[in-house]
MARBA-3410 file (N, C-alpha, C, O; in Angstrom, 1 decimal):
198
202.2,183.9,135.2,202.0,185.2,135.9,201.8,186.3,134.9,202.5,186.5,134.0 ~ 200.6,187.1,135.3,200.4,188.2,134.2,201.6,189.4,134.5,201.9,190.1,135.4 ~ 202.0,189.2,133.4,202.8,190.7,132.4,202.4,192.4,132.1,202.0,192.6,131.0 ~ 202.5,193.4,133.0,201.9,194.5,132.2,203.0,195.3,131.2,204.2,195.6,131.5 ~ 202.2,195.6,130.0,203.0,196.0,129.2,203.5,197.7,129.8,203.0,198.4,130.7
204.5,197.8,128.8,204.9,199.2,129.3,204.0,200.3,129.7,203.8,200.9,130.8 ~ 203.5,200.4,128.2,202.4,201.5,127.8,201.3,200.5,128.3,201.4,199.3,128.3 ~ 199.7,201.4,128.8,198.4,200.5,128.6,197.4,201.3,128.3,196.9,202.0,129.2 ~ 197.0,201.3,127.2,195.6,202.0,126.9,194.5,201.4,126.5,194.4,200.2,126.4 ~ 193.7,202.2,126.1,192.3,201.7,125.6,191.9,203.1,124.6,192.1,204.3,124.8
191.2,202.6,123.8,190.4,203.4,123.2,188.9,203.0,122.5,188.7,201.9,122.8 ~ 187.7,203.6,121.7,186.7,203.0,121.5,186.1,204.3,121.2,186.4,205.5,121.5 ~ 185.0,203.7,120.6,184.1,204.6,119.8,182.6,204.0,119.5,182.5,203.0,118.9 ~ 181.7,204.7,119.8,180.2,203.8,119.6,179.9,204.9,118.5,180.1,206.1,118.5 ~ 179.0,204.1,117.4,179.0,205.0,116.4,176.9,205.0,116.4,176.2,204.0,116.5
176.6,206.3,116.3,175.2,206.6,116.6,174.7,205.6,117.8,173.7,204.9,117.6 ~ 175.1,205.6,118.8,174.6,204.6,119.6,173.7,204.8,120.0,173.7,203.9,120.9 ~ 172.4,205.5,120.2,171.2,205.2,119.8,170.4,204.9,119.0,169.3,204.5,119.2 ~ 170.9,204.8,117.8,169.7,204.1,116.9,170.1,202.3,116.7,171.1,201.6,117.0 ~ 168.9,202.1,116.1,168.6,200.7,116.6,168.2,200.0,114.9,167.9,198.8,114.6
168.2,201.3,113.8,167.6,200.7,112.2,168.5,199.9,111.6,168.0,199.2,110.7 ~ 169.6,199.7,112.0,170.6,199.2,110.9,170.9,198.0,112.1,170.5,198.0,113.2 ~ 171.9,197.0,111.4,172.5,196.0,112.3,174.0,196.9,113.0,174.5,197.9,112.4 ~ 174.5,196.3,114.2,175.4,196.7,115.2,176.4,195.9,114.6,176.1,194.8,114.2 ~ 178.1,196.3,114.4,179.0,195.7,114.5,180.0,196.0,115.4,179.9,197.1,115.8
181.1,195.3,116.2,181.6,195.7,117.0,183.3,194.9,116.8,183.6,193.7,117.1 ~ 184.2,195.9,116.4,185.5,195.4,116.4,186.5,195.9,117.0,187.1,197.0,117.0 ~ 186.6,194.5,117.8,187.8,194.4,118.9,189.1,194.1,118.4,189.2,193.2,117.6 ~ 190.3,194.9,118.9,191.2,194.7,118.4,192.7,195.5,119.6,192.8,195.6,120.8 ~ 193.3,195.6,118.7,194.8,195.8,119.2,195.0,198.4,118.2,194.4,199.4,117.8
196.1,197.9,118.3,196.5,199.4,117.8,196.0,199.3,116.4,195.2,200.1,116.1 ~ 196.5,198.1,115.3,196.2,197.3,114.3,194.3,198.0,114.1,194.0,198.9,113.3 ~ 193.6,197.2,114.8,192.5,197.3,114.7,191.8,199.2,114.9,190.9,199.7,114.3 ~ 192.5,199.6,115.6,192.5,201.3,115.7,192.9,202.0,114.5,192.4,203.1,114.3 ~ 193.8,201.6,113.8,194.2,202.1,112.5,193.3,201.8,111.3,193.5,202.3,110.1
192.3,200.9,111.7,191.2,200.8,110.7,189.9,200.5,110.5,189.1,200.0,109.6 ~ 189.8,201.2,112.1,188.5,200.7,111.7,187.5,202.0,111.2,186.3,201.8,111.5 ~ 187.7,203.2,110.7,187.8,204.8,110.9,187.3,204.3,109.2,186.2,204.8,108.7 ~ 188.2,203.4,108.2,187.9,203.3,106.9,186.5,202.1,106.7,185.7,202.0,105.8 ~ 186.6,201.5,107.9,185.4,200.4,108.2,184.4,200.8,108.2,183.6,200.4,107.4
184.1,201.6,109.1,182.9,202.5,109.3,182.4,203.3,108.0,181.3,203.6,107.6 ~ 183.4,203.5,107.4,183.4,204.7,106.4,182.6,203.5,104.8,181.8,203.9,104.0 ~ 183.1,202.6,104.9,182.5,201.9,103.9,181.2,201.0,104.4,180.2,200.7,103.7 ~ 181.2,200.8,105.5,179.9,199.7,105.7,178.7,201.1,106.1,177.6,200.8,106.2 ~ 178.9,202.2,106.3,178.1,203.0,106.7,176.5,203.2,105.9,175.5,203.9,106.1
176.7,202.6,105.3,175.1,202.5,104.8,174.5,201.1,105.4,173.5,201.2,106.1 ~ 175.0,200.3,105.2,174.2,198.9,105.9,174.5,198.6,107.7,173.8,197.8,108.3 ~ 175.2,199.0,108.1,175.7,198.9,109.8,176.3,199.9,110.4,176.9,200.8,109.9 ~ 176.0,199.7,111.4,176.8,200.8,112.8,178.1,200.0,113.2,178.2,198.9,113.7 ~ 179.1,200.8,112.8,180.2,200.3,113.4,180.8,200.9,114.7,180.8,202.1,114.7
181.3,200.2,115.9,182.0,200.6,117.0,183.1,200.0,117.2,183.0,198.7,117.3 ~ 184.2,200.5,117.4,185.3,199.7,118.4,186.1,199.9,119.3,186.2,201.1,119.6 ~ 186.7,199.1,119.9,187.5,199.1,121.2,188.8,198.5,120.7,188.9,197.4,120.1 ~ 189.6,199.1,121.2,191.3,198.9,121.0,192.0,199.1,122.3,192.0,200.1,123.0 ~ 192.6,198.0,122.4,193.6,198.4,123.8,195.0,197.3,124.1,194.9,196.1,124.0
195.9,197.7,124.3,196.8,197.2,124.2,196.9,196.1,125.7,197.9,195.5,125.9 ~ 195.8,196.0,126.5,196.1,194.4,127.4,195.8,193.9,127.0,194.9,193.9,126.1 ~ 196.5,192.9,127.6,196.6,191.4,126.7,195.7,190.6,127.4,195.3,190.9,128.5 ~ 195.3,189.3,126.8,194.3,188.5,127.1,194.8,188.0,128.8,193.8,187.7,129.4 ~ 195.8,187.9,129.5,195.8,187.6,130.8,196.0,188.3,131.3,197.1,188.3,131.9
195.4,189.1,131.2,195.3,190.6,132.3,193.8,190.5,132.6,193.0,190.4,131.7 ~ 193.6,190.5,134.0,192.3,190.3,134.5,191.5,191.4,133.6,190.6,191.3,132.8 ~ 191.8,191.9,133.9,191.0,193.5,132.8,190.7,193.3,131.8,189.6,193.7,131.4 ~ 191.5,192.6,131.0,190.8,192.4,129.5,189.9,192.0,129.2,189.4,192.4,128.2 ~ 189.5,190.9,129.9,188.4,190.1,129.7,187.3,191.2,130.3,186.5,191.6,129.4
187.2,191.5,131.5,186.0,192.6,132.2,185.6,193.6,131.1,184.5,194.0,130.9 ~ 186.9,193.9,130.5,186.7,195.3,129.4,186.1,194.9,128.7,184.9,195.3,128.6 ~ 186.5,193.8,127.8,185.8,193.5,126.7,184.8,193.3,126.7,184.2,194.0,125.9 ~ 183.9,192.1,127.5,183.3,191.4,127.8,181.6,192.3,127.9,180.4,192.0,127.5 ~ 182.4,193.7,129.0,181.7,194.4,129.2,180.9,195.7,128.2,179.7,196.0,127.9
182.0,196.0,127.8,182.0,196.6,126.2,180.8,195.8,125.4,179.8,196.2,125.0 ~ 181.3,194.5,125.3,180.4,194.0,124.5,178.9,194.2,124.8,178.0,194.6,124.0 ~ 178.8,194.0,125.5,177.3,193.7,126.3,176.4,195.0,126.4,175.1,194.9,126.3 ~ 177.1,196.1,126.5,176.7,197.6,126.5,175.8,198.0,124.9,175.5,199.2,124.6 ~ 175.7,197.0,124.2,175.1,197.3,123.0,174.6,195.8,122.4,175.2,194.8,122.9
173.7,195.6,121.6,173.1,194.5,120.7,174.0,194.5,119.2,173.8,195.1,118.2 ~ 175.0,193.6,119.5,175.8,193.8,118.0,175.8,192.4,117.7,176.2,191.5,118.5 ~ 175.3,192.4,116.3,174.8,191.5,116.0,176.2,190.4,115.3,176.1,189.3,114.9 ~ 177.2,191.3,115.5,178.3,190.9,114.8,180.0,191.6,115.4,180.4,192.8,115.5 ~ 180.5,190.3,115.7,181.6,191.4,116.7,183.2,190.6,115.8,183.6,189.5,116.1
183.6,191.3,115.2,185.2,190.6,114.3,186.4,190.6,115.5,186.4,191.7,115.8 ~ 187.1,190.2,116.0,187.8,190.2,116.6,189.1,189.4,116.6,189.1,188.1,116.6 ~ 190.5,190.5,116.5,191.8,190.3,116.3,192.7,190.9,117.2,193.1,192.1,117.0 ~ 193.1,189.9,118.5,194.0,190.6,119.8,195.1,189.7,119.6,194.8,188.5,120.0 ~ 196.5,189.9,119.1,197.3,188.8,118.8,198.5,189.7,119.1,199.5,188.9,119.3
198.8,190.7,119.2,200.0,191.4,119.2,200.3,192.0,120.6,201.2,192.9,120.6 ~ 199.9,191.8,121.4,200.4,192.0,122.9,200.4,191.0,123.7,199.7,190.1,123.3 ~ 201.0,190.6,125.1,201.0,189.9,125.8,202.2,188.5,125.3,202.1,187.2,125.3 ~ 203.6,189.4,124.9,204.5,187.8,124.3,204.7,187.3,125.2,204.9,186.2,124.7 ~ 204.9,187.3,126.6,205.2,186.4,127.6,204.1,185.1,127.8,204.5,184.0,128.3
202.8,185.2,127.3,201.4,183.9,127.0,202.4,182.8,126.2,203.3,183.0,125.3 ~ 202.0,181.7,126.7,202.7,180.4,126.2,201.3,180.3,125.1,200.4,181.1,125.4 ~ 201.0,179.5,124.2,200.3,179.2,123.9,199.0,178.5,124.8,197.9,179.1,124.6 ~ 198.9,177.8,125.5,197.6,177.2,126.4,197.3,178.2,126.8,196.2,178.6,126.3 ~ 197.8,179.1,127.7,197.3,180.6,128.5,196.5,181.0,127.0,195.4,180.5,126.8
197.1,181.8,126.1,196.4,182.3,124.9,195.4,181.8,124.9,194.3,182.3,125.4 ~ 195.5,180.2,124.1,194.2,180.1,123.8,193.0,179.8,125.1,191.8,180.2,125.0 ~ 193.4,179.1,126.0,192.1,179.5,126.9,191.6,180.5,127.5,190.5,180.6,128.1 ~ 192.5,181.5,127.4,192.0,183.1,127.7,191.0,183.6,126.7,189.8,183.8,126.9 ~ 191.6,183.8,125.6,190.5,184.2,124.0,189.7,183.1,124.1,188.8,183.5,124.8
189.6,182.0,123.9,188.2,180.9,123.9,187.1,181.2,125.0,185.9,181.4,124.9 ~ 187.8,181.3,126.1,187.0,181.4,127.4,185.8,183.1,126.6,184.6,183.2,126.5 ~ 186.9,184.0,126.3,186.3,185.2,126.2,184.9,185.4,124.6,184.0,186.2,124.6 ~ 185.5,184.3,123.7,185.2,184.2,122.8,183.8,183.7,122.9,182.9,184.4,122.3 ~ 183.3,182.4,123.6,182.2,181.6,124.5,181.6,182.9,124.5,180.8,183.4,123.7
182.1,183.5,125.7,180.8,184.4,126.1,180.3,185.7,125.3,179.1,186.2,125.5 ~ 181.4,186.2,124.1,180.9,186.9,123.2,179.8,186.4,122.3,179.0,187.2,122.0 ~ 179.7,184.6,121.7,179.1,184.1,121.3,177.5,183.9,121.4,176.6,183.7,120.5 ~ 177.5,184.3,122.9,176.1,184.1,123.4,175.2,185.0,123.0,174.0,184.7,123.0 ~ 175.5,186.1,122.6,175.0,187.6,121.9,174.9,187.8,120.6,173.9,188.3,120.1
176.2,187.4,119.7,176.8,187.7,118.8,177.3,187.0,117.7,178.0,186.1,118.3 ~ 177.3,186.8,116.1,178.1,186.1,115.8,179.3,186.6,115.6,179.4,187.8,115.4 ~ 180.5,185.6,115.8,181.9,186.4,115.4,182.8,186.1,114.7,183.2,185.0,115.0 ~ 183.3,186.5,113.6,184.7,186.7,113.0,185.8,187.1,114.2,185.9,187.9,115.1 ~ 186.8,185.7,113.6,188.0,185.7,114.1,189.2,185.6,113.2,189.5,184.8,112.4
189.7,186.9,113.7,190.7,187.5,112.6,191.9,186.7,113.0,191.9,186.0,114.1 ~ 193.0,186.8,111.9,194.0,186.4,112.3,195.5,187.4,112.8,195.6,188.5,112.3 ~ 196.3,187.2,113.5,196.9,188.6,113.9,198.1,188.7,112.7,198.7,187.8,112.1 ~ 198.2,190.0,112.6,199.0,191.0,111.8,200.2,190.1,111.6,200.2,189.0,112.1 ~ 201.5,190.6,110.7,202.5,190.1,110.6,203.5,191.1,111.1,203.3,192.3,110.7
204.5,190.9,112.0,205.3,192.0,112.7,206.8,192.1,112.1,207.3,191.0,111.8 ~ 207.6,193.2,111.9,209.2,193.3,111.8,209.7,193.9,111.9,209.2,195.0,112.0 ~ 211.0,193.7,112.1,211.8,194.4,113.0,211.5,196.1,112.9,210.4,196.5,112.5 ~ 212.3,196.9,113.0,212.5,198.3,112.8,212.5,198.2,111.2,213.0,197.2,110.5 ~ 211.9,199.3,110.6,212.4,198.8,108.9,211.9,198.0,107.9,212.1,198.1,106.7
211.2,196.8,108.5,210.3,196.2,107.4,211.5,195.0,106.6,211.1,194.4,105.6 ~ 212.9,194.9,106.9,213.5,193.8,106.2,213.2,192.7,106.9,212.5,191.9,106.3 ~ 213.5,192.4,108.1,212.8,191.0,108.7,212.1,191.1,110.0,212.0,191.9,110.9 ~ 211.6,189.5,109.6,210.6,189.3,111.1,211.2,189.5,112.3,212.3,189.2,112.6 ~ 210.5,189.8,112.9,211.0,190.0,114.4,211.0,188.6,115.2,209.9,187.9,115.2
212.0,188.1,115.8,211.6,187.4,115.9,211.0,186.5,116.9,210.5,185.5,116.3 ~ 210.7,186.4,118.2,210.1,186.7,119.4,208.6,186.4,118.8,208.0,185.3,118.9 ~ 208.2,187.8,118.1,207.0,187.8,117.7,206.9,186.9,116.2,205.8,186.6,115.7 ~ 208.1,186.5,115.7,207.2,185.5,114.5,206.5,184.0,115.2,205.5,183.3,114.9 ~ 207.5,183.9,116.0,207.2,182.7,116.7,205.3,182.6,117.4,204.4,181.8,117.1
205.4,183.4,118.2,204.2,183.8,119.0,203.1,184.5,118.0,202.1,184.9,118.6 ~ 203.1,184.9,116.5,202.1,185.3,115.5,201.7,183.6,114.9,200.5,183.3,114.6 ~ 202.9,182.7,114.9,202.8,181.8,114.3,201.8,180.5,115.4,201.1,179.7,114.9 ~ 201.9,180.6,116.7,201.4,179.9,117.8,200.0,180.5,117.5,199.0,179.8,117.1 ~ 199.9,181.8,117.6,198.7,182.4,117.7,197.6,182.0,116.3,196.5,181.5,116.1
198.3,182.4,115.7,197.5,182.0,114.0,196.8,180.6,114.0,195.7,180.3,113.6 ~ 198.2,179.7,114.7,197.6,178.1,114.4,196.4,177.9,115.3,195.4,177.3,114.9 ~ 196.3,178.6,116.8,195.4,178.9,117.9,194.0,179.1,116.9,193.1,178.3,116.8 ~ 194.2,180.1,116.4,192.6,180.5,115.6,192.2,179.7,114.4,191.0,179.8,114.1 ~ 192.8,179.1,114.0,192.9,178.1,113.3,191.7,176.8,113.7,190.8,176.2,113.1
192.1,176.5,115.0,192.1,175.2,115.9,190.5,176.1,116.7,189.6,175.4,117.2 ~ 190.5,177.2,116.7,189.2,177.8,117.7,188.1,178.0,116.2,186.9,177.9,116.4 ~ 188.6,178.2,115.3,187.6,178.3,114.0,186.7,177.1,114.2,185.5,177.2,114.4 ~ 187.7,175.6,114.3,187.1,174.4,114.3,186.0,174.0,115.7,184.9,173.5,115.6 ~ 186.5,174.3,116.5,186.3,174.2,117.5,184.7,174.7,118.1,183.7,174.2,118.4
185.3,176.3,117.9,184.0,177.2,118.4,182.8,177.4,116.8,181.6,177.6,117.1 ~ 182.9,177.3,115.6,182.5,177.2,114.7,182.6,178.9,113.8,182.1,179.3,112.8 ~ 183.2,179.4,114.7,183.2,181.1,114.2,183.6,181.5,112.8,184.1,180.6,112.1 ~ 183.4,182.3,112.4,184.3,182.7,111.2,185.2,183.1,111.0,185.5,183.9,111.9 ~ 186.1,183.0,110.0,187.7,183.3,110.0,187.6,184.2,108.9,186.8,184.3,107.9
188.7,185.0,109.2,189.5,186.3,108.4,190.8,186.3,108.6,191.5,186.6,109.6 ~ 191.2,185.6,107.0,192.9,185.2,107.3,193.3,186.9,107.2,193.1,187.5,106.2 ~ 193.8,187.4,108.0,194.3,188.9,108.2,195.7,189.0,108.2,196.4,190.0,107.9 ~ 196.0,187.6,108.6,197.9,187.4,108.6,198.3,187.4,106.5,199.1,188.2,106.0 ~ 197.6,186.5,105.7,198.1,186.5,104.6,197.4,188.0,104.0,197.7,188.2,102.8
196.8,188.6,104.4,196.3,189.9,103.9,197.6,191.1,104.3,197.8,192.1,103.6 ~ 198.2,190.7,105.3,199.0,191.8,105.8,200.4,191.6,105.3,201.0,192.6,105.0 ~ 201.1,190.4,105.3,201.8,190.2,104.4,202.2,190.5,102.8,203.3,190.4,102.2 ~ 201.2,190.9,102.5,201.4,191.4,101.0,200.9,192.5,101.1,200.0,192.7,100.2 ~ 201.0,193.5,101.7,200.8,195.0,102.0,202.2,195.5,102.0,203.0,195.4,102.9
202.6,196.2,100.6,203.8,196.4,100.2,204.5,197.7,101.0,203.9,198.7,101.5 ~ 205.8,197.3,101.1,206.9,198.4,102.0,206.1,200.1,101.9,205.9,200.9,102.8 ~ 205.9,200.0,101.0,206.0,201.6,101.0,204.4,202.1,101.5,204.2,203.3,101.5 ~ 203.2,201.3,102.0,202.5,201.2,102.9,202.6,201.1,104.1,201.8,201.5,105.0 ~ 204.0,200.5,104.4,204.0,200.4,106.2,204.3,201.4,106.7,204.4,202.4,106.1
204.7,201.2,108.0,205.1,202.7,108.5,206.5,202.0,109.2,206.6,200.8,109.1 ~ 207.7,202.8,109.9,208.8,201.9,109.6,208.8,201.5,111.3,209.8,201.0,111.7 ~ 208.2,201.7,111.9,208.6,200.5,113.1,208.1,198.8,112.7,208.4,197.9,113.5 ~ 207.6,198.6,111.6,207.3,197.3,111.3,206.6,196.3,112.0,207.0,195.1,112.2 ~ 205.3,197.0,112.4,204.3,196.6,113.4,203.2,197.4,112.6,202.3,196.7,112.1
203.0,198.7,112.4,201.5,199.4,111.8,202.0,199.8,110.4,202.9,199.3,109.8 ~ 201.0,201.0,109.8,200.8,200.9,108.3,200.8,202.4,107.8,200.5,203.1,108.8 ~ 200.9,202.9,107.0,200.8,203.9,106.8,199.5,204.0,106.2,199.1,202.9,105.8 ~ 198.4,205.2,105.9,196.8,205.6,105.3,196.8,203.9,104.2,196.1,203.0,104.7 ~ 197.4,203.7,103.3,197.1,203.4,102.2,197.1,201.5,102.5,196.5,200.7,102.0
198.2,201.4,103.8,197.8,199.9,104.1,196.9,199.8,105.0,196.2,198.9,104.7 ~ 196.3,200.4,106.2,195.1,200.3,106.2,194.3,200.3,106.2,193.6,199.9,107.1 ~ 193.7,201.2,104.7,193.0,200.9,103.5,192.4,199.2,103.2,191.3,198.6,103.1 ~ 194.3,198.7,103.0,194.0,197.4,102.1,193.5,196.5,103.6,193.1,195.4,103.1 ~ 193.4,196.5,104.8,193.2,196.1,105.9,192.1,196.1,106.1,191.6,195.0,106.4
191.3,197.6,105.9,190.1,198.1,106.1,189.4,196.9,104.8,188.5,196.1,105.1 ~ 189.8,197.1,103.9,188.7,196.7,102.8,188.5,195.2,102.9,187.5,194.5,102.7 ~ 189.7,194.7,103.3,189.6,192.8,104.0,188.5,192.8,104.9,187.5,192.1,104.7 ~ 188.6,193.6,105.9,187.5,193.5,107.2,186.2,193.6,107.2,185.3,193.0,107.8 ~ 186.1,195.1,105.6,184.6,195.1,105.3,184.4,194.2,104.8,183.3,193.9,105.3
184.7,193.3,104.0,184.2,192.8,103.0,184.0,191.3,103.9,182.9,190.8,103.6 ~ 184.7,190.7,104.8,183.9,189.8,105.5,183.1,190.1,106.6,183.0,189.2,107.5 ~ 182.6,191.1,106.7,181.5,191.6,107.7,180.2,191.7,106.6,179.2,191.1,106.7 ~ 180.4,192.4,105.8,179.6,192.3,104.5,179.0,190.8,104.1,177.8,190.6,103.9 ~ 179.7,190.1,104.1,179.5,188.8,103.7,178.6,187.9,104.8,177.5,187.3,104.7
179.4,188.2,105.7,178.1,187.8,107.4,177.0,188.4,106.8,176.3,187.7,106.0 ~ 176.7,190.0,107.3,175.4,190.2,107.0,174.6,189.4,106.0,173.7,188.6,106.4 ~ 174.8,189.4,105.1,174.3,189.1,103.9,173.7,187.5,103.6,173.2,187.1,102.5
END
C-alpha cells in the first residue's frame, strides 16, 4: 500500500529550453540530486543543456511515475542520469525494483540512461548509519546493480563516491552535504555524462 511522505515536493528547472544546438541532459533525482545539479550545469555548460527534476515521491506513488515520465517526454534529452533511492522506506524490495524498471523501460525508449546509485545516509551527526535506511540503501544498490545487467544502462556508483565525502563536507542531519560535498558529487555526475556523450 502506498506511503505518503510527510513533506511532498517537487522541484525542476529546464535550462535554455528552446534551443536545440547542443545535446539535452536530464537529471532525475531526490533532494540529493537538487543539491547538485546547479554545479552540473555549471561544468557541462559548454557541451549540453542541463535540466532537472527533484521530488521527494517515491517510486509507488502513482504520481511519480506520471511526473517523471511526463517530464521526461516534454523535451529530446538525449541523456537522462537518474538516482531516486532515498524516499519511499516502506517499498520491500520487488515493489522498488518493478516500479524504477517499469519507469526506467519507458525512459529508455527516448533516451540513454545512467543509473546512479543512491547516496549513503546517517543518523543525526554523521557517526553512524542509520539504520532502517542502511538496510533499504543496501537492497536498493544491489537493485541497480541487477537492472544495470538487465536493462543494459549505465552505472554511476554514487554510493562509494558519497562515502568518502569527508565529515566536514556534510551537513549534520546526515542525509545532504554542505557546497564543498556537492561539488565532489557534482564532478562524479559530470564526468560520467561527459563520458556518454563522448
Amino acid at each position: 500500500m502506498m506511503q505518503k511522505e510527510r513533506f511532498e515536493w517537487i522541484q525542476s528547472w529546464c535550462d535554455e529550453a528552446d534551443k536545440t544546438d547542443k545535446p539535452r541532459v536530464l537529471l532525475v533525482g531526490d533532494s540529493i540530486t537538487e543539491g547538485y545539479q546547479a554545479i552540473v550545469r555549471e561544468l557541462l555548460q559548454s557541451v549540453c543543456y542541463v535540466d532537472y527534476i527533484a521530488t521527494s515521491y517515491a517510486a509507488d506513488n502513482k504520481y511519480y511515475t506520471t511526473l517523471i515520465e511526463g517530464f521526461a517526454k516534454n523535451s529530446d534529452y538525449d541523456i537522462v542520469h537518474f538516482s531516486h533511492g532515498l524516499h519511499g522506506v516502506q517499498m520491500c524490495p520487488r515493489t522498488y525494483k518493478s516500479k524504477i524498471k517499469a519507469l526506467l523501460l519507458r525512459l529508455m525508449e527516448n533516451s540513454k540512461v545512467i543509473l546512479a546509485e543512491t547516496t549513503v545516509r546517517y543518523r543525526q551527526g554523521n557517526k553512524r548509519a542509520e539504520p532502517i535506511w542502511r538496510k533499504r540503501i543496501t537492497e536498493r544498490n544491489e537493485i541497480v546493480a541487477e537492472l544495470i545487467t538487465e536493462l543494459g544502462c549505465e552505472w554511476n556508483q554514487l554510493y562509494d563516491v558519497s562515502v568518502k565525502i569527508p565529515l566536514s563536507a556534510r551537513a549534520d542531519d546526515g542525509v545532504h552535504y554542505l557546497p564543498a560535498g556537492y561539488e565532489i558529487l557534482a564532478d562524479a555526475v559530470a564526468k560520467r555524462i561527459l563520458r556518454m556523450l563522448k
